[in-house]
C-alpha positions in Angstrom: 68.4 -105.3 218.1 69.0 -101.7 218.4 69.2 -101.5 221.8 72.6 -104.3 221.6 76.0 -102.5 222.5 78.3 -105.5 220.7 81.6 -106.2 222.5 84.4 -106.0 219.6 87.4 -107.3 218.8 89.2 -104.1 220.6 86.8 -104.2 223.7 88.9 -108.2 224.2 91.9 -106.9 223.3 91.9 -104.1 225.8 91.1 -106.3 229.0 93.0 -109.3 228.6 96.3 -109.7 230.2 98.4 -111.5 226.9 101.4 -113.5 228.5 104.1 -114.8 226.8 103.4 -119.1 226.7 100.1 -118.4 228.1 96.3 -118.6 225.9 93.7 -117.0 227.4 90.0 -116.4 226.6 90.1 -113.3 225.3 92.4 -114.2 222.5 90.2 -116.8 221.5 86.7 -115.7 222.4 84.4 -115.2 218.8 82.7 -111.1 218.5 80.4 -110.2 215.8 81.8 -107.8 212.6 80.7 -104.8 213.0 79.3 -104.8 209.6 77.6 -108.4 210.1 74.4 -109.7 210.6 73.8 -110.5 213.8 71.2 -112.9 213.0 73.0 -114.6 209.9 76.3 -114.4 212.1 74.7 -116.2 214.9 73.2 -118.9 212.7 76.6 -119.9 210.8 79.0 -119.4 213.5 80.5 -122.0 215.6 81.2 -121.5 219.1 77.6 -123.1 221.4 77.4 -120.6 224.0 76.4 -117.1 224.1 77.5 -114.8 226.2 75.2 -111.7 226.9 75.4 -108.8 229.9 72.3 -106.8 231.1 74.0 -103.8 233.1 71.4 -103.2 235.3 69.5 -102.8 238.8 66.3 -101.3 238.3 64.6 -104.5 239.1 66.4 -105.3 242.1 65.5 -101.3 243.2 61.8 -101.9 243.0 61.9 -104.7 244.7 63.5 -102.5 247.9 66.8 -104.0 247.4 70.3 -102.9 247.5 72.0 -101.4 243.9 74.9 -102.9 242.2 73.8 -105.8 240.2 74.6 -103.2 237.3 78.1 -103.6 238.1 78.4 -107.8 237.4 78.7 -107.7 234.0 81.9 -105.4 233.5 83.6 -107.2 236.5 82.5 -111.0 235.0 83.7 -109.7 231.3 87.2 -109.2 232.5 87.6 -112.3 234.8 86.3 -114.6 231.2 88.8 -113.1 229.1 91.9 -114.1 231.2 90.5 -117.2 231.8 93.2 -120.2 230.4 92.2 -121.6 227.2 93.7 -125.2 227.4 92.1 -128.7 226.8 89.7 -128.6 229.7 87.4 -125.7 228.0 88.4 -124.1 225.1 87.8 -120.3 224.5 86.4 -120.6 220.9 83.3 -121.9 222.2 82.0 -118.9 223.5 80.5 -116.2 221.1 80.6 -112.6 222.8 77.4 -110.9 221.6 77.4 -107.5 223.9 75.1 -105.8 226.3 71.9 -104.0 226.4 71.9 -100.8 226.2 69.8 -99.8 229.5 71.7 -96.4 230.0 68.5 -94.3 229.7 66.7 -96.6 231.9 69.5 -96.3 234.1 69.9 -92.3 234.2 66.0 -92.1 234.7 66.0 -94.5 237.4 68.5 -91.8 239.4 65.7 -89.3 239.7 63.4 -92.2 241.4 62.7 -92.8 245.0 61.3 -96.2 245.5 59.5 -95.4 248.8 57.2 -93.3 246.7 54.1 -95.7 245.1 54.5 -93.6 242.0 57.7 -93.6 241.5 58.3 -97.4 242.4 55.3 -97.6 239.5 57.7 -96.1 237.1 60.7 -98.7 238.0 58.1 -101.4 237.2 57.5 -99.9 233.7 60.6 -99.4 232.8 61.2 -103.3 233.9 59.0 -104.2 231.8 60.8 -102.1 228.5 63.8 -103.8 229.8 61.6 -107.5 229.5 60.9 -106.8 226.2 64.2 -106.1 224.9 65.9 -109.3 226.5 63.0 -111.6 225.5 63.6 -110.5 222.1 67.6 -110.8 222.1 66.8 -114.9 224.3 64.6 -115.6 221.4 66.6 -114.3 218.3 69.7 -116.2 220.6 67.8 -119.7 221.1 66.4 -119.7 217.5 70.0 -119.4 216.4 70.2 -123.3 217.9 72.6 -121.4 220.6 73.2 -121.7 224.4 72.2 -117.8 225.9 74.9 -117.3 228.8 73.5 -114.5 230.3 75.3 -112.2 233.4 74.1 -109.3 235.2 71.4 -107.4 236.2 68.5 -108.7 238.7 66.5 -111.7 238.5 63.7 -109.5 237.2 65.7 -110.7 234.1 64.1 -114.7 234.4 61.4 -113.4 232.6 62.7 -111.9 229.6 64.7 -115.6 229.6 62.1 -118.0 230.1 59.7 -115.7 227.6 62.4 -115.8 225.3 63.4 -119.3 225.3 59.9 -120.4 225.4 59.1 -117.9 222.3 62.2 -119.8 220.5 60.5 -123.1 221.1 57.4 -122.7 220.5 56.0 -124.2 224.0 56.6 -123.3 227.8 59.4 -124.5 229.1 60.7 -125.1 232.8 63.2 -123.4 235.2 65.2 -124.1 238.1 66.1 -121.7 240.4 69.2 -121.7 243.1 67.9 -119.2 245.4 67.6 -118.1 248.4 64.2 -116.7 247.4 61.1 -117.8 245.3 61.0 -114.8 243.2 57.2 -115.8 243.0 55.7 -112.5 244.8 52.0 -111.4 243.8 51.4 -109.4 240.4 52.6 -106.1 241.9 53.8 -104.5 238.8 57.6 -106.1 237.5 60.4 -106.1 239.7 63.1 -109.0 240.9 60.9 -110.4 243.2 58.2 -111.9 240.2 60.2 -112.6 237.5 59.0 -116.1 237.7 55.3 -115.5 239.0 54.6 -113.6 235.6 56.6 -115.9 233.6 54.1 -118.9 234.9 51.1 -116.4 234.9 51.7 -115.5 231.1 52.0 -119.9 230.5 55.7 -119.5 229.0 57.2 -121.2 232.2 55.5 -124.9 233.2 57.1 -126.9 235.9 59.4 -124.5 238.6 61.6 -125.6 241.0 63.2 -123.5 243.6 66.0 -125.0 245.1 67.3 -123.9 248.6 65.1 -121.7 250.2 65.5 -119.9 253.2 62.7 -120.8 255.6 63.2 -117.2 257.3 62.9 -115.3 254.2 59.7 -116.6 252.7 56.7 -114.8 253.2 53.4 -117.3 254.6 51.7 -115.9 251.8 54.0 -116.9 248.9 54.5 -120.5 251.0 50.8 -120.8 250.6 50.7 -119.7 246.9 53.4 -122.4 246.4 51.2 -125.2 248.2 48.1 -124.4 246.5 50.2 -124.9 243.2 52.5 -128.1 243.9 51.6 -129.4 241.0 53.2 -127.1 238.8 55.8 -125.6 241.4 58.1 -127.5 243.6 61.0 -126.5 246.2 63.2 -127.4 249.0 64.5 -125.3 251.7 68.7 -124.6 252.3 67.6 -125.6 256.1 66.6 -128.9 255.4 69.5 -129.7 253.3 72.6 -128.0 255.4 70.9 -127.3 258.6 68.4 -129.9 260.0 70.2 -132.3 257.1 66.7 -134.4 256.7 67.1 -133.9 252.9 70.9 -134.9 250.8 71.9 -132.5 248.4 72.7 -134.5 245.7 69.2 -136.5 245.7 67.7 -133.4 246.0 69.4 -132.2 242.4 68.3 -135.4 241.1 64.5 -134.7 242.7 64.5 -131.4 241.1 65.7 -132.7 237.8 62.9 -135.3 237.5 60.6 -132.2 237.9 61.6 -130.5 235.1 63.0 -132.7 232.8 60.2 -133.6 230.6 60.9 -130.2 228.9 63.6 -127.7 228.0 64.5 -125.6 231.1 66.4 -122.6 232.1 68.7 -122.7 234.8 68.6 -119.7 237.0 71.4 -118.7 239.7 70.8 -116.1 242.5 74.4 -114.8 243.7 72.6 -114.0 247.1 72.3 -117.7 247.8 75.9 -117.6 248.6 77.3 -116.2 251.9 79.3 -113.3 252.2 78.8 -112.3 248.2 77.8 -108.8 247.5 74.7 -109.1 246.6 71.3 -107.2 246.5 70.1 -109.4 249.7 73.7 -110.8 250.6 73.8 -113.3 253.0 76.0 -114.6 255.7 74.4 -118.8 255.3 73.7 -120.0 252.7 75.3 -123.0 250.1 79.1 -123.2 249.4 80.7 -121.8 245.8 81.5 -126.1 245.5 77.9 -127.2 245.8 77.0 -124.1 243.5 79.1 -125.4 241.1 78.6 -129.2 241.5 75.1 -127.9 240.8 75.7 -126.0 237.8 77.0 -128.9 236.5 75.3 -131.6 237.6 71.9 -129.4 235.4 74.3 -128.3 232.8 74.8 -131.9 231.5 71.7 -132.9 230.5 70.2 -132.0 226.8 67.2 -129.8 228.0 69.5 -127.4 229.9 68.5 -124.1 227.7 70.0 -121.6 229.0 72.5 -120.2 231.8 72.0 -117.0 233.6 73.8 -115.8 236.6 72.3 -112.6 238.4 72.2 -110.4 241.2 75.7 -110.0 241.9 76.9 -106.8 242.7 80.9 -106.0 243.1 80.2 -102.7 243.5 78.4 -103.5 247.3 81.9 -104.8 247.8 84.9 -104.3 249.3 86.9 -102.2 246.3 90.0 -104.5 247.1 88.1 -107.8 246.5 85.5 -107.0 244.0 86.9 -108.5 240.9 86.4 -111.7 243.1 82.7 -111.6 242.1 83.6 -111.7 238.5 85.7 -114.5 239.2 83.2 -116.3 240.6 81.0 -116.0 237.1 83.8 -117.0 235.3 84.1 -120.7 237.2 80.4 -121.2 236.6 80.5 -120.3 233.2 83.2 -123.0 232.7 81.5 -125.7 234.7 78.3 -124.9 232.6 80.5 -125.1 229.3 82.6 -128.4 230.2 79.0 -130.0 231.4 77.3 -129.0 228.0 80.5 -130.7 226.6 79.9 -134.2 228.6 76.0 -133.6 227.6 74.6 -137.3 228.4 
């Protein structure tokens, strides 16, 4: 895992707020010795979860989208360390691996324009470097026997997951997907808008359900693509739900989760499928933070849930008074996906 920056014992020290009476995360999170195996570590230690960041935005760039997804994973790291460590969700259970290292990628990507076809060519190969790299760090993760947490970057990233976890199995697995957006554009060349098109195209995702689309944001052609394939890929729309209200949110969690069930599954969350969050496609309708998290939870709880990642959040897009909010944010879903792995049934 060269390309792993681990987060240390100092890094926790040096952004949690200790008060006096008071336990927080950061006191009780578990990092990795610097002079350990990261592989032996992972395999004796005892927290479930695994927390991982992927600092990046490349993918969301060459997929014409706004920058700043780089920016979640500092901004979530700080909100998780003063989280309370009490009886509802203890600290200890989360294992802080690091980041990837994508400054290179990141520096390079500076010198790119992706309104020119050979640039935006270049974005897509260095997506692709990045797939490799996370696929590899999912799979060393899963085989492990632990929960990835993963926080950052754009939702490129699904497929470096679901390759990953599916690697660590040994089969395909499924996904679901909170999201404005399928994410399941043609074979362009990688960016944030595939992730799970590849993924299913490469057979390491099976069964993929995308939950609350946007009617006005989905292209015919992908709405056809997702017809011809119904067996295999499934999806309801936000406006049916909230808007036209022919469909109830909570059967439609337990419609999707008959879907994929039959498998282990990753469960993917687009920040842009929340109003007013700054986000790479932010959007003024969309689902509430409280149905985010009842969902989170409600997916969380069951035994195949594999994974958790959390993407395309940007604080950076935001305003500077009220960006630590988005961090925030990451930290309430990361506890409703802990305390629902903890009431597994």
């Amino acid at each position: 895992m060269e390309k792993l920056i681990r987060f240390t014992t100092s890094d926790l020290s040096k952004i949690t707020n200790f008060r006096s009476g008071e336990v927080k995360f950061g006191e009780q999170m578990v990092t990795i010795p610097k002079d350990a195996d990261i592989v032996t570590f992972l395999k004796n230690s005892e927290p479930q979860f695994v927390l991982f960041g992927i600092p990046e935005d490349i993918g969301v760039r060459a997929n014409f989208g706004r920058p700043g997804a780089d920016s979640a994973w500092e901004s979530a790291i700080k909100s998780i360390a003063n989280i309370q460590h009490n009886r509802f969700c203890k600290g200890y259970d989360l294992l802080i691996l690091g980041q990837l290292d994508v400054s290179d990628e990141m520096h390079e990507i500076q010198q790119l324009d992706f309104h020119n076809t050979i640039d935006r060519k270049k974005m897509s190969e260095l997506v692709v470097q990045i797939d490799k790299e996370v696929a590899h760090i999912i799979t060393t993760i899963v085989k492990a026997g632990k929960i990835p947490i993963v926080i950052g970057g754009g939702h490129n990233n699904a497929y470096g997951n679901i390759k990953g976890t599916a690697l660590a199995k040994g089969k395909p697995i499924n996904a679901i997907n909170f999201d404005a957006h399928s994410d399941f554009r043609i074979l362009e060349g990688r960016h944030s808008g595939n992730g799970f098109s590849y993924a299913y195209e490469e057979g390491f995702l099976k069964n993929y359900f995308i939950f609350g689309l946007h009617e006005s944001y989905t292209s015919k052609s992908v709405l056809k693509k997702l017809r011809d394939i119904e067996n295999r890929v499934q999806y309801n729309t936000y406006d049916q739900i909230n808007i036209r209200q022919e469909k109830n949110f909570q059967n439609e969690m337990s419609l999707a989760h008959n879907f994929i069930n039959d498998t282990h599954y990753g469960v993917e969350i687009d920040l842009d499928s929340i109003p007013n969050i700054p986000s790479s496609a932010m959007t003024l309708s969309g689902f509430s933070v409280e149905e985010l998290r009842r969902f989170i939870y409600f997916f969380g709880k069951h035994p195949h849930a594999a994974y958790l990642h959390i993407c395309e959040g940007a604080p950076s897009l935001g305003n500077e008074k009220n960006n630590h909010l988005v961090g925030k944010l990451i930290g309430y879903l990361i506890t409703d996906f802990m305390k629902a792995k903890r009431d597994s049934v």
